[in-house]
N, C-alpha and C positions, 0 to 999 in steps of 0.2 A: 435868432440866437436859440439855438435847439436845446431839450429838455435828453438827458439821455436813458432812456427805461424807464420805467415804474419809478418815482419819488414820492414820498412823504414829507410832511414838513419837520417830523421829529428826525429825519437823518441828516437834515442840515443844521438843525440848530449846534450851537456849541461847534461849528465846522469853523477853519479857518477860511478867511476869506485872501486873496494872493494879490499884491500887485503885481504889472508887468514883467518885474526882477523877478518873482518867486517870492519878495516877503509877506512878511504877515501885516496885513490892515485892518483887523481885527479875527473875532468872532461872534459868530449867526447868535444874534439874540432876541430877531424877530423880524416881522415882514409887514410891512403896509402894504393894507389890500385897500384898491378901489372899486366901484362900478365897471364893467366891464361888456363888451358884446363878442359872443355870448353868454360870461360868465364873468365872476368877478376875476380881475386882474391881478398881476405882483406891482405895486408901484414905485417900493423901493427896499431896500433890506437894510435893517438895523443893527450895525456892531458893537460889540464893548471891546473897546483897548484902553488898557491903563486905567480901569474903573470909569471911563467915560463912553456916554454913545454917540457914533456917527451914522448920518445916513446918504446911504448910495442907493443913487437914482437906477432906475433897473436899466435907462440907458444906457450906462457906464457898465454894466457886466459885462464881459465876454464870454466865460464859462459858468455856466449853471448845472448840476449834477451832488450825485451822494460821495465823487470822489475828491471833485474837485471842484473849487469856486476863484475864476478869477476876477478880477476888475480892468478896466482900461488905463484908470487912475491912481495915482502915488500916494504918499501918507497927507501928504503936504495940500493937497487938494481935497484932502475930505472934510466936511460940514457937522460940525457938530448936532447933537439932537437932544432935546427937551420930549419926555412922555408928555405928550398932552391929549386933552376929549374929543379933539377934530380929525384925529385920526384913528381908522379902525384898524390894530394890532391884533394879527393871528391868535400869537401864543397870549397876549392880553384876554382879549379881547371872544375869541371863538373856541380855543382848547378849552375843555371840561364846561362849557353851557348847554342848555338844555335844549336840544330839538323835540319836535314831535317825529316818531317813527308810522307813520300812517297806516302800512301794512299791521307793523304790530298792534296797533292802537296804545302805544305810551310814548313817554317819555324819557329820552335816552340822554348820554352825554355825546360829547364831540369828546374821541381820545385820540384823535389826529386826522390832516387834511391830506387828501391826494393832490398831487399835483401834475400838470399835464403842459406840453409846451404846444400853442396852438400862432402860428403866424410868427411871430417874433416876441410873444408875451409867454408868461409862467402862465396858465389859468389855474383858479382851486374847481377843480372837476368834480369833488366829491368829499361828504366826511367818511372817517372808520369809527362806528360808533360800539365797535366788536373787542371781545379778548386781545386780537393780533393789534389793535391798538394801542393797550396799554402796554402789551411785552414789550414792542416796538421802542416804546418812550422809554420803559427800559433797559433796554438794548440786549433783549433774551426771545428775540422774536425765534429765531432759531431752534433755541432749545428749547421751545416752547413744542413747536415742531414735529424735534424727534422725541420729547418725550408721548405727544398722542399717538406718534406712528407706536410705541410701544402696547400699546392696547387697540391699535389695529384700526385707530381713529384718524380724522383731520382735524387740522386747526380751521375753521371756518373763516372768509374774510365778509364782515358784516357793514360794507356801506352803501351809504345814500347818497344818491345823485345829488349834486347841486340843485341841477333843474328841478327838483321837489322842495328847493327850500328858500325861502324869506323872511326877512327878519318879520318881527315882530313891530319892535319900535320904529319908528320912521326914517331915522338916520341910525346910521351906520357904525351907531360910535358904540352898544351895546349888542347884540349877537343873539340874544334868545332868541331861539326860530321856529319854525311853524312851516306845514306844507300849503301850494297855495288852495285855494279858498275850492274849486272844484272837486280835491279831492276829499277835502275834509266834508264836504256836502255827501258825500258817497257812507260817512263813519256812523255806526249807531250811535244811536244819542247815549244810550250807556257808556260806550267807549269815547266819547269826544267830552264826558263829564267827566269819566276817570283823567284824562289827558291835562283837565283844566282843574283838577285837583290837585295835580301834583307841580302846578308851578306856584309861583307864587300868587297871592291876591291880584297885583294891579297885571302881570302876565297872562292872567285869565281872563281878565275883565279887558285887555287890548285884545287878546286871540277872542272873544264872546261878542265883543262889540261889531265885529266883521262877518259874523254869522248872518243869514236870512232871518228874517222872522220866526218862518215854522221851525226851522232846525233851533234857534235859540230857545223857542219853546220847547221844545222837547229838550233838550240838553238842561235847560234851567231846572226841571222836574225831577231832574237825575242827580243835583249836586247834593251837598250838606247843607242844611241852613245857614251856618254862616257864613258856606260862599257864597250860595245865593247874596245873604244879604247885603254881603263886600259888593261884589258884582252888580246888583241893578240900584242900590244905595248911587255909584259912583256914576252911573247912566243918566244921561239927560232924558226930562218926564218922557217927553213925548215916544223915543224909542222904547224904554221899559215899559211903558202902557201900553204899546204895539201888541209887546212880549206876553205881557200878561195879559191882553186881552185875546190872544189865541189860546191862551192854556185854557183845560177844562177847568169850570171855577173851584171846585175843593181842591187842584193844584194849587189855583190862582192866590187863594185863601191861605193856602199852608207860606206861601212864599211872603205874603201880605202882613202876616201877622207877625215875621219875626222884623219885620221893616221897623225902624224909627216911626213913632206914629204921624207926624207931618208929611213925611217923602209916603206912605202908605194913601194918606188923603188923598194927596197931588197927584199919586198913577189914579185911583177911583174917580178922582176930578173929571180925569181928562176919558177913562173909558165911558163906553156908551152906556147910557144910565141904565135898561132891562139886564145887561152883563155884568154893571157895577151891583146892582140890587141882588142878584143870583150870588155874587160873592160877598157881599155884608149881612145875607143870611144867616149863611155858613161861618163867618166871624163868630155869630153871634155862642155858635154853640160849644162850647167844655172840649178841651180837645180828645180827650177818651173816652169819650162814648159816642154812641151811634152817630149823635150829630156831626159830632167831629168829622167822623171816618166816613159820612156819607159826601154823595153827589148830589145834587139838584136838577141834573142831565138826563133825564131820561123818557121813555116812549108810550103813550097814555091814549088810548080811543076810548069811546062811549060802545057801552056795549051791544047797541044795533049797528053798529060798525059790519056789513060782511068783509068776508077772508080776502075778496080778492079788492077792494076800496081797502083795508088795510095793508096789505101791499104793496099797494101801490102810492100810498101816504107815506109807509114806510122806505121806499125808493127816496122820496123826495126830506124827509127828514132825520134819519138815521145818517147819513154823513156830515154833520153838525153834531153828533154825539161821538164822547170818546169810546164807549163800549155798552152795545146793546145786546143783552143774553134772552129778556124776555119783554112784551107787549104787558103792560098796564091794563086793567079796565077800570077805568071811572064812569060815578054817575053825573050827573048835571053838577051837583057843587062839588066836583075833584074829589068826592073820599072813592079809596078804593072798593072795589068790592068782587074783584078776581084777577087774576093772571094767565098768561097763553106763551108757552112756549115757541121759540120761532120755527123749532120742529115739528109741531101742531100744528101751527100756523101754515104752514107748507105741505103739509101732505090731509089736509081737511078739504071739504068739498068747497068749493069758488065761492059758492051761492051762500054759505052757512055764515050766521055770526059768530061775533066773538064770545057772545054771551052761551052759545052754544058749545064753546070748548074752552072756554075759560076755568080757570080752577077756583073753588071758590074757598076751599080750606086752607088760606092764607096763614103760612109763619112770617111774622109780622113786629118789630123792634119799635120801644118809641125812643124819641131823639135822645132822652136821657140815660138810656140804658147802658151800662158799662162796657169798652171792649170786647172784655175777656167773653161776656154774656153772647154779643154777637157775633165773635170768633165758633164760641161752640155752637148756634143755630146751625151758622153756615156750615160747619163741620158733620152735625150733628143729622141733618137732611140733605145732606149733597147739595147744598143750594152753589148757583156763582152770583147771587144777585139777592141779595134781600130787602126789603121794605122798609122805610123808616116812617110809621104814621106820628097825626099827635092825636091827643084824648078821643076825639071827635071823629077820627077815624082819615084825616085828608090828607093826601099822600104827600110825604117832604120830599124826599128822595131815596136813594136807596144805596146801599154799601157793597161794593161789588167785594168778591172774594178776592181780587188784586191788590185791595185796601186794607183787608184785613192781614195778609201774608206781609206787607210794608210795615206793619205796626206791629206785630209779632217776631219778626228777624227784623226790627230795625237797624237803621244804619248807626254808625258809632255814637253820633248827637241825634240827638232825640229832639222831636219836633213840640214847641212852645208856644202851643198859639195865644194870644192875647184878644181880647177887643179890641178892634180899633175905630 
């Protein structure tokens, strides 16, 4: 039963539907889609006559089309229909829900379905998630048209292949959709947070839950706290300890502290306890100051260390950190007592120590210092990395200049950390 040209599902709706005489057996007021190979199917189409609904089996169609739709069957043979949850209805069901657009990195609506006739079935081949979707639906696709030919323009047609798209939920009866899972592995984490920002909490937390590890973790770093906290709050321990235990720990921590403090314990429970300790450090300190905004990640030798054994230490350890700008020098009991650029570090002689290019006129914050205080050092000396000592001089960690730029253009919620 062939399709004839390009259809939409908004050019049938409100169509009459003919039986064999030419009368009217209703009209189009919706379509039950099923599974389908290779795509989902038409299963039956839904009329209203006389304020009631019937539904015909798509066996029974003979003509499908924008001009005309007939049936095989008479009035007398049609089956009444109840809306119910066990069937997935187009216009219910898929017009105006939220897909991901992958290219674009957002979240668009469905403002109408293409339809395609493959074998002797309808398929849905694709949505229109574009302008010519909504004129469509109000039947000024046209004039939509020629008014851009007026200014020398097109009307762009903006859709997405089926084949990029799956629900979300696991049946069929709700349509929020997502593309699948390989291409969203390819999205920046920036943009697969904005994506999971803009649906709802539990649409985030089922599109978040199907992520890999590392990309959760980096996407989790990217959200608002209180999605974060909707999102691994609703995750069983074991996966969000995954999660959190890939993040670097002053992420780890910032995510930790807006937690309910028992679901907070239970991920620490269950992380390795040197990774659990690295981040109940960082609990411990005030969220704006140095403590707060620092890391505990970072790259430390003694300084008869030579250049080319730190190198080569630095090969084997430096990809375990999230960002290394400079070489630490500690003495025997860990206070600092210089720095080595990894620029130095690279163009000094093999044989030379550290102690031999190390700087030793350290600018140097301690954990309680204010923000704003460590905002202007780093500002103030071109630093991208600065020191967090305590009294005694032994190095905590250190606040990199990406920390600081996050807590200065914060996001809209502002980050509250607590002890926990």
């Amino acid at each position: 039963m062939p399709l004839f040209g390009e259809l939409f599902l908004s050019e049938i709706l409100r169509k009459p539907v003919l039986d064999p005489k030419g009368e009217d057996l209703g009209r189009v007021r919706d379509i039950i889609v099923v599974r389908g190979e290779p795509l989902p199917r038409i299963n039956a189409i839904i009329v209203e006559r006389k304020k009631r609904l019937f539904k015909i089996p798509w066996t029974d169609i003979n003509i499908f089309n924008k001009r005309i739709m007939a049936a095989k069957i008479y009035s007398e043979s049609l089956n009444p229909y109840d809306m119910g949850e066990e069937d997935l209805l187009a216009v219910r069901d898929i017009l105006d829900k939220q897909i991901v657009d992958a290219n674009g990195a957002k979240v668009v609506r469905v403002n109408d379905i293409r339809l395609e006739g493959y074998n002797s079935d309808a398929i849905l081949i694709a949505v229109d998630v574009g302008m010519r979707g909504i004129l469509r639906r109000l039947g000024v696709e046209r004039g939509g048209e020629d008014f851009m030919k007026l200014f020398r323009a097109h009307l762009p047609f903006n859709l997405i292949s089926w084949n990029y798209i799956q629900p979300l939920e696991p049946k069929l009866t709700t349509i929020s959709l997502t593309v699948p899972r390989q291409m969203v592995s390819e999205l920046h984490p920036a943009d697969l947070a904005a994506i999971i920002s803009q649906v709802s909490h539990k649409e985030g937390a089922t599109f978040f839950k199907d992520l890999d590890v590392e990309t959760a973790a980096e996407a989790l770093s990217e959200l608002e706290p209180d999605t974060q906290a909707a999102i691994i709050t609703g995750m069983d321990t074991e996966k969000a300890s995954d999660i959190i235990e890939m993040m670097p720990p002053d992420e780890a921590a910032d995510v930790l502290s807006d937690l309910p403090a028992e679901k907070a314990k239970e991920i620490l429970e269950h992380i390795e306890k040197e990774e659990a300790e690295d981040i109940q450090e960082l609990l411990g300190h005030e969220e704006d100051t140095a403590g707060g905004l620092m890391t505990n990640e970072f790259i430390a030798y003694p300084p008869e260390t030579t250049i080319i054994e730190a190198i080569e230490r630095f090969r084997q350890d430096a990809p375990d950190i999230e960002t290394v700008y400079y070489i630490y020098v500690v003495d025997k009991d860990e206070k600092l007592i210089g720095v080595a650029s990894l620029r130095e570090m690279l163009l000094s002689d093999p044989d030379a120590r550290l102690s031999d290019i190390m700087e030793t006129k350290l600018k140097t914050v301690c954990p309680e210092a204010d923000e704003m205080v460590v905002a202007e050092i780093i500002s103030k000396y071109n630093l991208v990395a600065l020191p967090v000592v305590d009294a005694d001089g032994y190095l905590l960690g250190i606040v990199t200049v990406d920390d600081v730029i996050d807590r200065i253009l914060p996001p809209s919620a502002k980050r509250k950390r607590r002890k926990v």
